[in-house]
NUBA-61168 format. One line per 3 residues: number of its first residue (from 0); their letters; for each residue x, y negated, z of C-alpha. Coordinates in Angstrom, 1 decimal. Example, Ala and Ser with C-alpha at 12.3 -4.5 7.8 and 13.67 -1.06 7.14 Angstrom:
2
0> AS> 12.3/4.5/7.8; 13.7/1.1/7.1
# end
This chain:
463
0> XXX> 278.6/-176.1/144.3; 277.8/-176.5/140.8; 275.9/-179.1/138.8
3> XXX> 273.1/-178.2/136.8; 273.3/-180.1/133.2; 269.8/-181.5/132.2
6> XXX> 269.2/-179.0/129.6; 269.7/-176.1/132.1; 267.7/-178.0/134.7
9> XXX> 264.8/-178.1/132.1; 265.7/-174.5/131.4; 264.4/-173.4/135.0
12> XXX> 261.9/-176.1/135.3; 260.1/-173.7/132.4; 261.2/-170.5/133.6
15> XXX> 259.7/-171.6/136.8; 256.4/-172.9/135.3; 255.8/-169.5/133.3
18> XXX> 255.8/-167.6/136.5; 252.8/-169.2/138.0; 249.2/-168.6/136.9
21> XXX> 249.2/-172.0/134.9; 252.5/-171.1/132.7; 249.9/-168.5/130.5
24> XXX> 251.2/-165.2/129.5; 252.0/-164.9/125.5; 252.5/-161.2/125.2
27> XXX> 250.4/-158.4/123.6; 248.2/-157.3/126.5; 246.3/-153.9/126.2
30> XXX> 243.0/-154.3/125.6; 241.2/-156.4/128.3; 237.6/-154.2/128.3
33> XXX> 236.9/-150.4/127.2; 234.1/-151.7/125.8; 231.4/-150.6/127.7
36> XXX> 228.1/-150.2/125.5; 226.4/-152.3/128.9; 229.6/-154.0/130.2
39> XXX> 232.0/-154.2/127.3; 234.8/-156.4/129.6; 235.2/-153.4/132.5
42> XXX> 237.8/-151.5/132.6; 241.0/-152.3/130.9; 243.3/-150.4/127.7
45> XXX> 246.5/-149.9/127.7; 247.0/-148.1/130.8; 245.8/-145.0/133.7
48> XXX> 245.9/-145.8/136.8; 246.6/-142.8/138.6; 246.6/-144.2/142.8
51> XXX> 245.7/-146.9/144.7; 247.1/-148.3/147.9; 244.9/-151.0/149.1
54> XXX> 246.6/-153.0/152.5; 243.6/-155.2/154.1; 242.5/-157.5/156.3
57> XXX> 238.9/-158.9/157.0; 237.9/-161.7/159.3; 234.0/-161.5/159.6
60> XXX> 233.5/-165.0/161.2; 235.7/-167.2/158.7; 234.4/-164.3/155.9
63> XXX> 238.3/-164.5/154.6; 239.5/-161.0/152.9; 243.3/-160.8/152.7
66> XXX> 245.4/-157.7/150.6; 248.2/-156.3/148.6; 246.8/-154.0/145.9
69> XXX> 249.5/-151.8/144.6; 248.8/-149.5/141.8; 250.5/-146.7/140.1
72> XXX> 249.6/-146.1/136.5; 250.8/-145.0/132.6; 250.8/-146.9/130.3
75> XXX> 249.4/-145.4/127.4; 250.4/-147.5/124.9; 253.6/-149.6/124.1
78> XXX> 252.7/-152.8/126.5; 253.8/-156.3/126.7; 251.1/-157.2/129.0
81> XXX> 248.0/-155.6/130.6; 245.1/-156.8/132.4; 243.4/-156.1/135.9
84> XXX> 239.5/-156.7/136.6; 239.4/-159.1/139.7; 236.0/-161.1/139.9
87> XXX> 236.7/-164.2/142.7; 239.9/-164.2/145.1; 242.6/-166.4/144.9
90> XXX> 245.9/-164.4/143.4; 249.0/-165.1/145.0; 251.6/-162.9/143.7
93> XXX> 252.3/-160.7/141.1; 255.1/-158.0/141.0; 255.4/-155.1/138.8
96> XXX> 258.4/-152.6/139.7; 259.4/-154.9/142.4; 260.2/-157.9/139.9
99> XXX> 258.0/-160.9/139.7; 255.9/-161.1/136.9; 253.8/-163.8/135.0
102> XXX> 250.3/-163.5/134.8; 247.0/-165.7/134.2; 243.7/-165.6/134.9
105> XXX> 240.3/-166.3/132.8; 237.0/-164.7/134.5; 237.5/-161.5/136.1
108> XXX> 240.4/-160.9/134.0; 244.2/-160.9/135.7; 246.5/-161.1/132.9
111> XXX> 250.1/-159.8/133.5; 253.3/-159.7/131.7; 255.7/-157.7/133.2
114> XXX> 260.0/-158.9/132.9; 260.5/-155.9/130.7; 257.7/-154.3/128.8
117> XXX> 256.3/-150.9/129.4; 257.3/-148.1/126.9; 254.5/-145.9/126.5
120> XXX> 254.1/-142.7/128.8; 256.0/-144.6/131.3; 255.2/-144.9/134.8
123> XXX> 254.7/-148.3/136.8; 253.4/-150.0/139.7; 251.8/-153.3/140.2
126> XXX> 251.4/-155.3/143.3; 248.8/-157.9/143.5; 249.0/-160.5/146.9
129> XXX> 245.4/-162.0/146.6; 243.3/-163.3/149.6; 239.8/-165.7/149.8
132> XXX> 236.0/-165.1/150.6; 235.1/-162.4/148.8; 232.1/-162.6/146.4
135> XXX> 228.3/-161.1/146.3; 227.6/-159.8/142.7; 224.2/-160.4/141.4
138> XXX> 224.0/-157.2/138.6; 222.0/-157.7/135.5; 218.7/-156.3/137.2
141> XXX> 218.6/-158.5/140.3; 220.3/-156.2/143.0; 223.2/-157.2/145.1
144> XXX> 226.5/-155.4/145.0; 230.8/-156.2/145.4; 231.3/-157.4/149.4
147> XXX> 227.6/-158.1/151.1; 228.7/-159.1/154.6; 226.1/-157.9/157.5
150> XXX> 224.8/-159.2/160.6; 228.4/-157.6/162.3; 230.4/-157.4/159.6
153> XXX> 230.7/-156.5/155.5; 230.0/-153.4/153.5; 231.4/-153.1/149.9
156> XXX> 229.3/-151.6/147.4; 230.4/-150.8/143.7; 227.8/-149.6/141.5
159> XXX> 228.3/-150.5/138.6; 230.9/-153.8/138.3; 230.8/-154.3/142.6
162> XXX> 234.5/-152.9/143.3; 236.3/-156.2/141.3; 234.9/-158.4/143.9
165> XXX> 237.2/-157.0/146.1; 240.5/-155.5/144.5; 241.9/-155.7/141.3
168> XXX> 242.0/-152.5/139.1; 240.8/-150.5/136.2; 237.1/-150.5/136.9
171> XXX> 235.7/-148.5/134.8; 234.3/-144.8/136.1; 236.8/-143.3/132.9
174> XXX> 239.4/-144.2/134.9; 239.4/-142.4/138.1; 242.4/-142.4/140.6
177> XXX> 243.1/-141.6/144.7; 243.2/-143.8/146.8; 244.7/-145.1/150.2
180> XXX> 243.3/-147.7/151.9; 244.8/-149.7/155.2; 242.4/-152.2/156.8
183> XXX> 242.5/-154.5/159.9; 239.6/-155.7/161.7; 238.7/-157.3/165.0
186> XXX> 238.9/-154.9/167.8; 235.8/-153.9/168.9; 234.9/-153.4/165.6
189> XXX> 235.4/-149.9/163.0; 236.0/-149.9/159.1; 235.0/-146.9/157.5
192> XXX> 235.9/-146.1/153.9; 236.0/-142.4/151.4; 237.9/-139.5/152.2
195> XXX> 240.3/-139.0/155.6; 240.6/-141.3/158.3; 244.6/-140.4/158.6
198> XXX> 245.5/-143.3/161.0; 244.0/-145.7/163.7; 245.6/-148.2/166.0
201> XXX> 244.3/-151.0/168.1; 247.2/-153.9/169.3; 246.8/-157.2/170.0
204> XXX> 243.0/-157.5/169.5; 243.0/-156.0/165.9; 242.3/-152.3/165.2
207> XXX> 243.7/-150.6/162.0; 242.7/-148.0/160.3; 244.1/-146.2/157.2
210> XXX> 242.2/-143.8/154.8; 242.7/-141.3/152.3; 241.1/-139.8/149.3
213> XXX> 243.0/-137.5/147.3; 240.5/-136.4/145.0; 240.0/-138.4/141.8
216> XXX> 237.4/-141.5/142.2; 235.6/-143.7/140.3; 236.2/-147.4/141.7
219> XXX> 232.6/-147.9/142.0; 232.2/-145.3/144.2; 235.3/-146.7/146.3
222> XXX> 233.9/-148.5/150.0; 234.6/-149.9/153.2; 232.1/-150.7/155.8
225> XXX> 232.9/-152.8/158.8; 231.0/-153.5/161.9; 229.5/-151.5/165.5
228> XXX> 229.0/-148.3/164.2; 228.6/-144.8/166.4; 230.8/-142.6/165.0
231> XXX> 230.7/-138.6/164.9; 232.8/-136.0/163.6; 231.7/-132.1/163.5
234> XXX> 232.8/-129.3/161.1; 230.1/-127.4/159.0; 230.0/-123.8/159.3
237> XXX> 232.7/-123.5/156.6; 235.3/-125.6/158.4; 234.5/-128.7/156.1
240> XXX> 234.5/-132.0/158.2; 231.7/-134.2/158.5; 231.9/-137.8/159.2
243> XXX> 229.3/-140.0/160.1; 228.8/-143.9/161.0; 225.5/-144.9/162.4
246> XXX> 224.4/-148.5/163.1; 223.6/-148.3/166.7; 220.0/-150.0/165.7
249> XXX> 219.6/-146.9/163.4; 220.9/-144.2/165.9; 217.6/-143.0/167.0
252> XXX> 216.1/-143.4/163.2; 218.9/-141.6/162.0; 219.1/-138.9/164.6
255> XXX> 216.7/-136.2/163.1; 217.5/-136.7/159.4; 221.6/-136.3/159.7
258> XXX> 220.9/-133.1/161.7; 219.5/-132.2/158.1; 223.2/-132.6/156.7
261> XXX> 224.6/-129.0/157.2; 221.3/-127.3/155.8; 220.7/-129.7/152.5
264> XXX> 224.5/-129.1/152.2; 224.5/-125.2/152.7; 221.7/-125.3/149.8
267> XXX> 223.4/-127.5/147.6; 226.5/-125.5/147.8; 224.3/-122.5/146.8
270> XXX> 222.4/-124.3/144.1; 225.4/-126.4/142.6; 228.5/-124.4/143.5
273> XXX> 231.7/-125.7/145.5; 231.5/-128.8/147.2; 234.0/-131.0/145.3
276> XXX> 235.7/-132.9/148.1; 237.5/-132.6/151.3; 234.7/-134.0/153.6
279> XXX> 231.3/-134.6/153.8; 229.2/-137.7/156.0; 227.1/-140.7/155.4
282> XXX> 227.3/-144.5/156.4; 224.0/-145.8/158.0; 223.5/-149.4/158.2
285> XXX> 220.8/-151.4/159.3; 217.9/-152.1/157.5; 218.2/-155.7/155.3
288> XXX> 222.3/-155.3/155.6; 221.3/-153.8/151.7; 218.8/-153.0/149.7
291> XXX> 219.4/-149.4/148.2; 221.5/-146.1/148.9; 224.7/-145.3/147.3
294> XXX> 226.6/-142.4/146.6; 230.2/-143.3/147.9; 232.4/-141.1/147.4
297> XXX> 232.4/-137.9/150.8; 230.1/-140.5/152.6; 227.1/-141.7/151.0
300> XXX> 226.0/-145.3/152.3; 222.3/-145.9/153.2; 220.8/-149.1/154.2
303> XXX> 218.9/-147.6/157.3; 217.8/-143.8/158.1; 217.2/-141.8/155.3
306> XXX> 214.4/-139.7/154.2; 215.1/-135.7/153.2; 214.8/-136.5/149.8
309> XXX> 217.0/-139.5/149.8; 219.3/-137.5/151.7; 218.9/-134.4/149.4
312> XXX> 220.1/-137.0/146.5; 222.9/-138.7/147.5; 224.6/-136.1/148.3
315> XXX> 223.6/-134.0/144.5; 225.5/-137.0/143.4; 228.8/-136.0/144.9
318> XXX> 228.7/-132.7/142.2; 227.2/-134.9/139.5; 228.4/-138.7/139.5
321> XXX> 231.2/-138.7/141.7; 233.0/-135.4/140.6; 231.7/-135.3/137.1
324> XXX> 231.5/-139.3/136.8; 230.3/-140.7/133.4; 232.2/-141.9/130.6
327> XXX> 230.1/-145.4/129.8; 227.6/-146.6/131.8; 225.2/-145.3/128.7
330> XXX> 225.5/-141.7/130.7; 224.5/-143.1/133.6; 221.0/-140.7/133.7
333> XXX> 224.0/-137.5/134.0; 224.0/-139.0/137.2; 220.7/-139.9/138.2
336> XXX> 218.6/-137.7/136.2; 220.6/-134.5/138.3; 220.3/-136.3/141.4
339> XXX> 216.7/-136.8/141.0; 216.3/-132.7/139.4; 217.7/-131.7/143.3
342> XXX> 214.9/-133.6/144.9; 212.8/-131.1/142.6; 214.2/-128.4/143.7
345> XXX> 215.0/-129.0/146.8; 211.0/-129.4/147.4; 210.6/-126.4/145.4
348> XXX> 212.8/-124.3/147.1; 211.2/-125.8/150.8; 207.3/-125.4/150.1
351> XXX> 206.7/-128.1/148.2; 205.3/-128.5/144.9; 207.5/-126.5/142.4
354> XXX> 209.3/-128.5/139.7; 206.9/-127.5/137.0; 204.6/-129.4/139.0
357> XXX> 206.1/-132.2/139.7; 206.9/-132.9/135.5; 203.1/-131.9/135.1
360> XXX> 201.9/-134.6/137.8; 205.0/-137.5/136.1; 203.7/-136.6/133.0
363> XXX> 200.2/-137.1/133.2; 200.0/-139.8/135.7; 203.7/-140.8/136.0
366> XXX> 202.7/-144.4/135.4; 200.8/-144.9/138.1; 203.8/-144.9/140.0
369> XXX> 206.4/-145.5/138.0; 205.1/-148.3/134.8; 208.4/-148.2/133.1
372> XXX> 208.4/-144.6/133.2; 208.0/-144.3/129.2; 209.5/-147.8/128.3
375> XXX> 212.9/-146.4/126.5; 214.7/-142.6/126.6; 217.3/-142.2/129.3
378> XXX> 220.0/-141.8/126.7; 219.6/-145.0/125.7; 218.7/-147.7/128.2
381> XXX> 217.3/-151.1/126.6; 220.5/-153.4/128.5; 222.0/-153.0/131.5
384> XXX> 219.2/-154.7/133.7; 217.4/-151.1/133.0; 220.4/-149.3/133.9
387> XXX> 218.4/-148.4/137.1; 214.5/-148.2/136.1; 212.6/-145.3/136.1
390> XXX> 213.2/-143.4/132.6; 216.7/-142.9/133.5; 215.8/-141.3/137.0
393> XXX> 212.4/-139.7/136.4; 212.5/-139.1/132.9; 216.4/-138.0/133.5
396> XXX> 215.1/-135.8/135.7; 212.0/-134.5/133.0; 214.8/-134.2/130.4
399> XXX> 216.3/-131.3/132.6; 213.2/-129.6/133.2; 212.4/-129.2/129.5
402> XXX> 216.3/-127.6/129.3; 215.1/-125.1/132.1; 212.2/-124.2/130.2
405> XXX> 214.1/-123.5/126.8; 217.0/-121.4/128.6; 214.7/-119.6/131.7
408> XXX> 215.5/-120.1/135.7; 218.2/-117.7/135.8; 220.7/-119.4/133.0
411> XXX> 219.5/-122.8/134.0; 220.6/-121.9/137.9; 223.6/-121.4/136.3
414> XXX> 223.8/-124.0/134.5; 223.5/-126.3/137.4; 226.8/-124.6/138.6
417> XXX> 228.8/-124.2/135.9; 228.5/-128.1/134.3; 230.1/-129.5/137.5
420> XXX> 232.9/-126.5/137.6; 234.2/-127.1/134.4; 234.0/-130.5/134.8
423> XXX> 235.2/-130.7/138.1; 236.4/-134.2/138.9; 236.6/-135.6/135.4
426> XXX> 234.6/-137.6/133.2; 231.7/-136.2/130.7; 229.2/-138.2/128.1
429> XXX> 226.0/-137.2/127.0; 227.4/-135.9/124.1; 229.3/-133.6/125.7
432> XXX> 226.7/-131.9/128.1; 224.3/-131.8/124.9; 227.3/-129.6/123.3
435> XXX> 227.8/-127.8/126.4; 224.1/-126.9/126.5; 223.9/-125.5/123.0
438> XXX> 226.8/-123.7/123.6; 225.1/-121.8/126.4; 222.4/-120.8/124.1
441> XXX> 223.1/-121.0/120.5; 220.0/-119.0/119.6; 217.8/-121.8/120.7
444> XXX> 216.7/-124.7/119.3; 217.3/-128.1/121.7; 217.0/-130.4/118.6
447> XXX> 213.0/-131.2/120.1; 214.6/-131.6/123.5; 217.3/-134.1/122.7
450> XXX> 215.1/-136.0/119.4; 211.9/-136.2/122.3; 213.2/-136.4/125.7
453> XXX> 216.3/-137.5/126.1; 216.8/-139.8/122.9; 212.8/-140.5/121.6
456> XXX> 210.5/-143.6/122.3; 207.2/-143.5/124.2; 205.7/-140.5/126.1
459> XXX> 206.6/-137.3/124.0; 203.8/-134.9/123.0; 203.2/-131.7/125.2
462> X> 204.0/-128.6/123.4
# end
């Protein structure tokens, strides 16, 4: 056995302090926020992450989340260091290609430095050990997202900041990757989560379940909900699989409206084109578990049964928001203002009142119901506490409707497949559906459209 002189002893005293979350990092990280116009520290430069392999476990009466995060990404620029969004959680360990790395933390930033830096173009992966209560994220408008539990368990919800409560990663809906997600409960108990259910397993009083979504997602739209669910599988007329998971105090509720699935899916199919994804479903929780639907990704989560239009909307979103996801959180009424447009025509198309008379009855009494309705243009919220009101829903939607008056029913129809086919699960901005539209029909003029609707303040006047 050798002796260790004091200067080599002091040598690995600091080589062991630097590899612990006080030593710091002191390398050139990529960039640690994209810069979000609403939340400028989501989302990360420097890298792509292109997969994620989430390994969890959840105890629902000590509330403790434990996992191993391991991402694959590019780096996409020449990197000493590179950050992860992680909001709460204690981090335990930090490898990247297998070799421990240093790292630090300061908010919802994970700063890591890697033993040999990252050339650009090169592939890596990261593995993050982290475990701890997982937290409830108040957004900027008052709602409640990240990990909410529920009465018999937890449901994680993402929109827009939510997924960083509960594993670290790019979040940020430009960066969208697959995913595969491993996650151990109590027995007795199901966790349900985006795209394929490839493995289950009970043994000694845990049951685990593994899931995978090999389309491209958004983080936001990423979930896993755990608790007593009744759970049904069927295949739509196509041979596309349909998964559902229904509270048992919602089974009954829930009954009539999910037997709406296969038709409000056959219409959007002929109305939008090609359903994006490998499967279809819903999540229905009870009522007070949450406050508001979502549009996870194959499954969209609602807090109790649906209504038809609810229904009809959540599932628009999985063409426009989760297949064609926005690049900043500005094009946020791309999502909304779409989703909303189906609820228009889906009444329109179903004896209802046409969608001519729907912007008619918004636009002359649309504040009765909605007061906000003309407080700023949907292609500009006022802050991301609006992200969310009314003019980015309704007015999204009005914005649409003055586009289907300019280029007539029959190139609007196909409008409303074509923009989620080229665009098919990537990323878009305002500025690049306003381009796209022009291009459609370059002998009209949209400037009034754009200046009035989608970009003006106050109630525009009627032509």
């Amino acid at each position: 056995m050798s002796r260790s002189t004091p200067l080599t002893a002091l040598a690995l005293l600091l080589v062991s302090a630097l590899t612990a979350c006080g030593g710091g990092v002191h390398g050139t990280p990529g960039g640690s926020g994209l810069r979000d116009p609403y939340f400028p520290k989501a989302g990360n430069g420097g890298y792509d992450v292109t997969h994620y392999d989430l390994d969890l476990t959840y105890d629902p009466d000590s509330g403790n989340l434990s996992g191993t995060a391991t991402l694959t990404a590019r780096a996409t620029q020449d990197l000493t260091a590179f950050n992860l969004d992680l909001d709460g959680l204690d981090v335990e360990k930090v490898t990247v290609g297998g070799a421990p790395a240093r790292w630090n933390r300061t908010g919802q930033e994970l700063t890591v430095r890697p033993h040999d830096d990252l050339d650009e173009g090169a592939a890596f992966r990261v593995t993050v050990r982290y475990s701890g209560t997982p937290k409830t994220i108040t957004d900027p408008d008052g709602s409640e997202e990240g990990w909410l539990k529920t009465e018999d368990g937890a449901v994680a919800l993402g929109e827009p900041t939510g997924s960083t409560a509960w594993f670290p990663g790019n979040h940020h809906p430009s960066d969208k990757a697959s995913y595969d997600l491993t996650i151990t409960v109590p027995e007795g108990l199901q966790a349900v989560s985006n795209g394929e259910l490839t493995a289950s397993s009970t043994s000694g009083g845990r049951t685990t379940a593994t899931w995978h979504t090999a389309e491209p997602m958004a983080s936001y739209l990423a979930t896993v909900a755990i608790g007593e669910y009744d759970i049904h599988r069927t295949t739509l007329p196509g041979g596309l699989p349909v998964y559902t998971a229904v509270d048992p105090a919602e089974a009954d509720a829930s009954r009539k409206m999910l037997a709406q699935l296969p038709a409000v899916m056959a219409w959007s199919e002929d109305t939008f084109g090609p359903y994006p994804f490998s499967s279809t479903g819903a999540i229905v929780d009870r009522q007070g578990d949450a406050s508001y639907a979502l549009e996870t990704q194959n499954r969209p989560f609602f807090p109790g049964a649906p209504d038809t239009g609810t229904l009809v909307h959540e599932l628009a979103h999985q063409w426009y928001g989760d297949s064609v996801t926005p690049k900043t959180w500005r094009d946020m009424w791309l999502n909304e203002g779409f989703a909303t447009y189906a609820e228009w025509l889906w009444a329109e198309d179903h004896g209802g009142d046409s969608a001519q008379e729907t912007f008619d009855a918004l636009y002359d009494h649309g504040e009765d119901d909605y007061e906000d309705l003309w407080d700023f243009p949907p292609g500009t919220p006022s802050s991301a506490a609006h992200l969310s009101d009314s003019p980015v829903y309704q007015r999204g939607a009005m914005v649409l409707h003055k586009i289907r008056q300019l280029l007539g029913d029959t190139a609007f129809m196909a409008l409303l497949r074509d923009w989620p086919t080229t665009h098919r699960h990537g990323t878009a901005s305002t500025e690049d559906f306003t381009t796209y539209v022009e291009h459609l029909a370059p002998d009209k003029d949209f400037g009034p459209v754009w200046e009035d609707w989608l970009y003006g303040d106050g109630r525009p006047e009627r032509p």
